[in-house]
N, C-alpha and C positions, 0 to 999 in steps of 0.2 A: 504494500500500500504506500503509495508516493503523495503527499500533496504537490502540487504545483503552481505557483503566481500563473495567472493567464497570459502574460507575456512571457511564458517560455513555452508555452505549447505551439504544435505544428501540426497541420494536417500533412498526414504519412504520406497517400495514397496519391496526390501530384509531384511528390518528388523521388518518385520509384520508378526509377531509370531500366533496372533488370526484371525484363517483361517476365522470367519465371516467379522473381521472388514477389511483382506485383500479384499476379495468379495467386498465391499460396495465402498473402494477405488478402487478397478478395476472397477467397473460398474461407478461411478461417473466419472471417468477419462474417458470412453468409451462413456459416454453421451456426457461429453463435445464435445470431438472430434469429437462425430457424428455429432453434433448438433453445430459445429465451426460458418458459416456463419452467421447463424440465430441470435447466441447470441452475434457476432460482429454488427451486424444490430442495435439490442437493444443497447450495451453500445456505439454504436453512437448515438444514437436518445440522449438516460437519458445524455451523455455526452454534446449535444449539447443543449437539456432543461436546464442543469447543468450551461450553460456557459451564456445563455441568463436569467436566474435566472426565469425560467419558470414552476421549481419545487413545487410539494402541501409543505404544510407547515413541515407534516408529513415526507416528503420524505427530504428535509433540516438539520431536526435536527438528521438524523440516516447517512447524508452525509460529507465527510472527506471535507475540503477545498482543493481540489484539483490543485488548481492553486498555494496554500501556498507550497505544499507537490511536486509536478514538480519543484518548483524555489529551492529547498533546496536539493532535492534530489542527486543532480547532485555534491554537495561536499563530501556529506559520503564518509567516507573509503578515502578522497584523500590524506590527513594529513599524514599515515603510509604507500600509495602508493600501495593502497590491491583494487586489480581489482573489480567491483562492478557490483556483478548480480543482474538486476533490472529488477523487473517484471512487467512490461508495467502498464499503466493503463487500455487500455482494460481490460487484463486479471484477475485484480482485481475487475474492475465495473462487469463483470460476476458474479464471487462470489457474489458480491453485489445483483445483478438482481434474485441469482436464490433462 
């Protein structure tokens, strides 16, 4: 889970010069959204194992503390007053799941 100021984000997908690795990010982004419901299912389920610490051992040591990372989040960027695009935790536990 990364916060970001909105002045360092970039749209990927016009500056993706190698037509294969464009394809792969189009087909990855195309699955997500196919597959939207499904993998919000999943990062509530690992998210709600996560909270009740119901995790395998394996599954623990490859996972971010996410309760650290929620309580901290929320000052980035407040300091120089720079608007802050923050990409949920679903949408990162996804990544995570897949």
């Amino acid at each position: 889970m990364i916060p970001v100021t909105s002045d360092v984000l970039t749209e990927l997908l016009p500056i993706i010069e190698d037509d294969k690795y464009r394809e792969l990010v189009i087909n990855q982004l195309t699955y997500l959204n196919d597959n939207k419901r499904k993998l919000i299912k999943k990062v509530h389920v690992f998210y709600n194992l996560y909270l009740k610490n119901h995790l395998s051992p394996n599954q623990k040591t490859r996972c971010c503390d996410f309760k650290v990372l929620e309580k901290n989040y929320k000052n980035f960027g407040k300091e120089n007053g720079k608007t802050i695009k923050y990409f949920s935790l679903i949408c990162n536990l996804v990544i995570f799941l897949i």
